[in-house]
N, C-alpha and C positions, 0 to 999 in steps of 0.2 A: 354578254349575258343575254340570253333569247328567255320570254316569255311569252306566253301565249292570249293575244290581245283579243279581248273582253269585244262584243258588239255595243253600239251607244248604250239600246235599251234595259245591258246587263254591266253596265261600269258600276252600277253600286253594289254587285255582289262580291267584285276582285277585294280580296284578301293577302295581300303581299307576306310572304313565307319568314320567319326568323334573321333567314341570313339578308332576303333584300331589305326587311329594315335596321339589320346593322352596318348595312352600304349608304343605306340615307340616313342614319344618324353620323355617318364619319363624314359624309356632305356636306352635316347641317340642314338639311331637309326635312321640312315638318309632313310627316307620314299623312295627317290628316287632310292635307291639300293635296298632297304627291298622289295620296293613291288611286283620284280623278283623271290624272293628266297622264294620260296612255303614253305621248311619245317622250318624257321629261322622267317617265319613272327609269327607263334605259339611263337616259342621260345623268340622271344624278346616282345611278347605280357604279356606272364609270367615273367620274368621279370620287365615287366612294372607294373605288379601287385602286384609284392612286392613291389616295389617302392612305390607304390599308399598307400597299409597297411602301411609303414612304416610314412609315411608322414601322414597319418589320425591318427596315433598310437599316432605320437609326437605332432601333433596340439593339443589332445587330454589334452596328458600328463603335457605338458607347459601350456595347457589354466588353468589344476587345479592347479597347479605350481602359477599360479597368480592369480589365486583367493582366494590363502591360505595367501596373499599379501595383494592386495586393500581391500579383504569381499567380493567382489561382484562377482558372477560367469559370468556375461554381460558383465563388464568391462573389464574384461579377457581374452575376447574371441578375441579380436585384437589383443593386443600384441603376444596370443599365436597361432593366426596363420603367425603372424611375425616370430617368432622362430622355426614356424613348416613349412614355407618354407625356412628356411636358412639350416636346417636340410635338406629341398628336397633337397637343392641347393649341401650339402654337398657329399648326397649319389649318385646324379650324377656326382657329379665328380669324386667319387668315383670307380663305375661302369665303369665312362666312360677310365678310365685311364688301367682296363684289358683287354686287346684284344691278337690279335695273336703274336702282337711284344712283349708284357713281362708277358704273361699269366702267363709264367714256373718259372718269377724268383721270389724269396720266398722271398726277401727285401721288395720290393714295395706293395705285398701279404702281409707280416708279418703288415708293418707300416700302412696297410689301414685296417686289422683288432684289429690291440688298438685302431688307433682311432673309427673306428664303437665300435669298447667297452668301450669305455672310454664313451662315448654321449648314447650307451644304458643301462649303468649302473646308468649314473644321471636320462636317463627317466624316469627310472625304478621307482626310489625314488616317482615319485608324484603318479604313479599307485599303488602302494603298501599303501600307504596313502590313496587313495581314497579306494583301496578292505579291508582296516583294520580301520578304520573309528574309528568302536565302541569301538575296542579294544583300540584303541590308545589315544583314548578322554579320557575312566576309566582310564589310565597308566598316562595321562598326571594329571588328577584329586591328585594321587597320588603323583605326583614327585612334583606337584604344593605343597602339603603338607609339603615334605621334603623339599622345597625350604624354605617356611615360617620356618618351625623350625629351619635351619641351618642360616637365617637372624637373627633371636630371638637370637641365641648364638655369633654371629657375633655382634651384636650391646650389648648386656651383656658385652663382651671381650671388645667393644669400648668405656665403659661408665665406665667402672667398675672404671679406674682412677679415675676418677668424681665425684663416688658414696661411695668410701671406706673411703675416709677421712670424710664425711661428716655423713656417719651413724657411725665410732667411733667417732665423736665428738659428735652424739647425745646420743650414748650407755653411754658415759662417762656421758653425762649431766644427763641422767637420774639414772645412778647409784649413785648420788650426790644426787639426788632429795630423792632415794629409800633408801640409808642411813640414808638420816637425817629425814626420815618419822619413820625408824626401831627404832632410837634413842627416836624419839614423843612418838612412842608407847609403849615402853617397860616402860619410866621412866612414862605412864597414866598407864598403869597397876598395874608399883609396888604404887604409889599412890590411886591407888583405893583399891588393896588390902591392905593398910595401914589404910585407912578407915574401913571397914568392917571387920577387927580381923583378917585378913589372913594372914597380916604382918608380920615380923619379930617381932615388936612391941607385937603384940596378942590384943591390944588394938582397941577399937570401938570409932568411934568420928574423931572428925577432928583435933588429940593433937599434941605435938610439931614436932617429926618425920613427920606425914601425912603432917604439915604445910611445914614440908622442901622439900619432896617431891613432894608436891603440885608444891612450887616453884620452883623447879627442871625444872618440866613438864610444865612449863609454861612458864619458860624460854625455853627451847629447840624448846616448840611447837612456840613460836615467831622467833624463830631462822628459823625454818624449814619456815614461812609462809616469809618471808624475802627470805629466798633462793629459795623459789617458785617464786616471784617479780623476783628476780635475771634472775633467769635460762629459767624459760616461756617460755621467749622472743626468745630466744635464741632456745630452739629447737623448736619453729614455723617457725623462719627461718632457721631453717635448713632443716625442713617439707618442705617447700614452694620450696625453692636448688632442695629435692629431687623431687617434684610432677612436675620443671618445666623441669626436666631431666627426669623424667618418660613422660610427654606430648612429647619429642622430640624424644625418642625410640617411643612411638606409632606413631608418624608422620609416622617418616621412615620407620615403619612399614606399615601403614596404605598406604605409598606411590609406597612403595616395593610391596606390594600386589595388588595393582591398575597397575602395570607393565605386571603381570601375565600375560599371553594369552596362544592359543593354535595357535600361529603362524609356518612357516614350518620348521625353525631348531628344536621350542619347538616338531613339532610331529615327528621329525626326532629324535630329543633323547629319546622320548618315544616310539618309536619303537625300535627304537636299546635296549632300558631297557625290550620293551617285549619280543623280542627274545633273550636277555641276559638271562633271569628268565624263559622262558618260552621253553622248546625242540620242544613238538608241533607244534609252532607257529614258531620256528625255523627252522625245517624241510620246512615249508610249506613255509615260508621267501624266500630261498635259492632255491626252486622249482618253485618261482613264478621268482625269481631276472632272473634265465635260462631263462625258458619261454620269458620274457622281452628281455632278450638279445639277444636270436636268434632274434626275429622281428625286431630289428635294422641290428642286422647283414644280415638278409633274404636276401636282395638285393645284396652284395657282394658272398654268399654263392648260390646262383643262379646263377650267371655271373658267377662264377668261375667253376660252379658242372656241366652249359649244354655246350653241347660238340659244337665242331665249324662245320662253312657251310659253305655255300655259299658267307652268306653274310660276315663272316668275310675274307674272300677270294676276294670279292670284294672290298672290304675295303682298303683290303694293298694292291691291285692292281690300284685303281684307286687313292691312297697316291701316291705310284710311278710315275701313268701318271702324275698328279698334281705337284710333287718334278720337273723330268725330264721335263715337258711343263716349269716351272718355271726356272729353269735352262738357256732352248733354248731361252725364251722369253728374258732371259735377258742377254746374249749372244747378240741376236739380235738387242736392242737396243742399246746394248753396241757400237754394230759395225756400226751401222746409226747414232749414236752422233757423233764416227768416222770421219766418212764418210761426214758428214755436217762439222765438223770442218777442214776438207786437202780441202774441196771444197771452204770453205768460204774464207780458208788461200791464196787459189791458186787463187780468185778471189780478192779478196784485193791488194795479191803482183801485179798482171797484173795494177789493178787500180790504186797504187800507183806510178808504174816504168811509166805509159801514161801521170802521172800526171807531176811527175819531167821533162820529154822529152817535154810536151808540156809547160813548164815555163821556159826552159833554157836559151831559147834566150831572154826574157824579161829579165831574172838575170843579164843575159851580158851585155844588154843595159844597167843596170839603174847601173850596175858596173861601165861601162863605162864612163857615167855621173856623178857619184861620182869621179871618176878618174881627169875627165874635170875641176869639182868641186874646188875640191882640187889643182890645178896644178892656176885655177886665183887666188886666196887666198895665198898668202904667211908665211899669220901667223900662217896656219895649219900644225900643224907638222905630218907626219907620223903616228905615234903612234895616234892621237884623227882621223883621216878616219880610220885606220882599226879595231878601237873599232864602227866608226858608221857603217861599213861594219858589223860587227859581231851584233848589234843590230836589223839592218837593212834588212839585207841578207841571213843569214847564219840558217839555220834550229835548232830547239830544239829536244832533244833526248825525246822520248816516255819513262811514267814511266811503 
């Protein structure tokens, strides 16, 4: 920022324009000092411009920060310049707390740099999100994948209880079913091959052997259509057990999967999965995360890197008038509350002593008449006049 520098004998006419005093207010710069100090007004003008980047960086970064939240990028935009002036708020106070009294010491320096890295490491997070978009949407496509199948084996493991007694008791039923069909069929074969000479028999016809075999297989096959009645039943309801526990894994499935989003943790684990997998993107990750972090840091790394002037010169000098004016000032009233209080004191006590001197002789008289009182009355004893004395006369003590 070039301005055009004033000669000594006309420094008090410079006038600094709108925007250079809302570069030294984002400094923290008091205008009224600054606007003497010809080579400090640059300086904290630059400053005032990190300042400015950093706070347009983070109104930025919080606004996509909540947009990746409500959906809506308009919606956004107020919360996230909420955030991104408390953020201003931060790094001025930041700023404003290095000056000449503890520039050197490396405490106050250390703890004001984590926390500027600690706030430009989260900023970081939504910018890195918004420059990897494309990449991070396919990665999330994919993990979204992995999610579904490791649900799928999650609920298998949760059902399997449920589903293992129920399919041996249908394996069993039907291997009941499949025995007594194997039984149907072998004793219809050796009866038909009984019939047609291939028998043991050799005999053609339907003679006595084929008639016992006949009845063999006709008992058995009654048997079997019986144990068909029987069993049926029985694994259709078991059918039924398993189909209404297969509809309650597709639910949860079906439910699980309508969970799904590309919300900001979800794109925050699929970035970290693509530069886990990916070196490239790795690299580029960790060059963008720096980048990121110095512009939060900017404004403290400015404060800290341009050298002092005048104005900081000014500063601790007119701290000092202000400390010591404050000091005398109150000193000074110290010593006028004083001073009203021995006067007030001293005019009280006078008022008070004029007061007792001009009521004494009233006290005497009306003593005296109590005295008089007392002496025509016989039946008052002593003791009740100097209790009506003491009620009557005698002053009460100030709490």
């Amino acid at each position: 920022m070039q301005e055009n520098t004033s000669p000594i004998s006309r420094r008090d006419q410079y006038a600094p324009t709108g925007w250079t005093r809302f570069l030294w207010w984002l400094s923290t710069a008091e205008p009224e000092l600054l606007a003497d100090c010809v080579i400090d007004r640059n300086r904290y003008a630059i400053v005032g411009m990190t300042v400015l980047g950093t706070w347009a960086f983070a109104s930025l970064a919080w606004t996509y920060f909540f947009s990746t939240v409500v959906g809506n990028f308009f919606a956004a935009v107020l919360p996230g310049l909420f955030m991104g002036g408390i953020i201003l708020t931060i790094d001025r106070a930041l700023i404003k707390g290095i000056n000449r009294a503890n520039k050197r010491k490396w405490l106050p320096l250390l703890f004001r740099g984590l926390l500027a890295g600690v706030i430009g490491l989260f900023m970081a997070q939504p910018a890195l999100l918004y420059l990897f978009d494309k990449e991070i949407h396919v990665q999330i496509s994919l993990d979204n994948e992995q999610r579904k199948k490791d649900k799928r084996q999650k609920q298998d493991s949760a059902f399997y209880s449920q589903r293992a007694p129920l399919l041996q008791k249908k394996k069993e039923l039907q291997l009941q079913l499949t025995n007594k069909y194997t039984e149907v069929a072998s004793a219809r074969d050796a009866f038909i091959k009984e019939t047609d000479g291939t028998g043991g028999s050799g005999k053609i016809g339907l003679k006595d052997i084929a008639q016992a075999k006949q009845k063999e297989y006709q008992q058995l096959d009654a048997d079997y259509r019986q144990t068909q009645t029987d069993l049926l039943p029985q694994i259709k309801q078991t059918d039924s057990l398993l189909a209404l526990i297969d509809v309650s894994a597709r639910n949860g499935q079906l439910a699980f999967d309508a969970l799904l989003n590309d919300g900001f943790i979800t794109r925050i684990e699929a970035l970290n999965n693509l530069v886990k997998d990916n070196s490239p993107v790795a690299f580029r990750y960790y060059l963008l995360v720096a980048i990121l972090l110095l512009i939060e840091l900017m404004p403290v790394i400015a404060k800290s890197l341009l050298p002092e002037g005048s104005y900081d010169e000014k500063v601790l000098l007119r701290e000092q008038i202000e400390k010591e004016l404050t000091r005398n000032n109150h000193q000074r009233e110290l010593a006028l509350q004083e001073l009203y209080n021995q006067t007030a004191f001293e005019q009280d006590a006078g008022f008070i002593k004029d007061f007792f001197a001009g009521i004494s002789p009233e006290r005497k008289e009306k003593m005296l008449n109590q005295i008089k009182s007392w002496k025509a009355d016989e039946s008052k004893s002593f003791d009740s006049i100097w209790d009506d004395m003491k009620k009557g006369m005698l002053t009460k003590q100030e709490n």
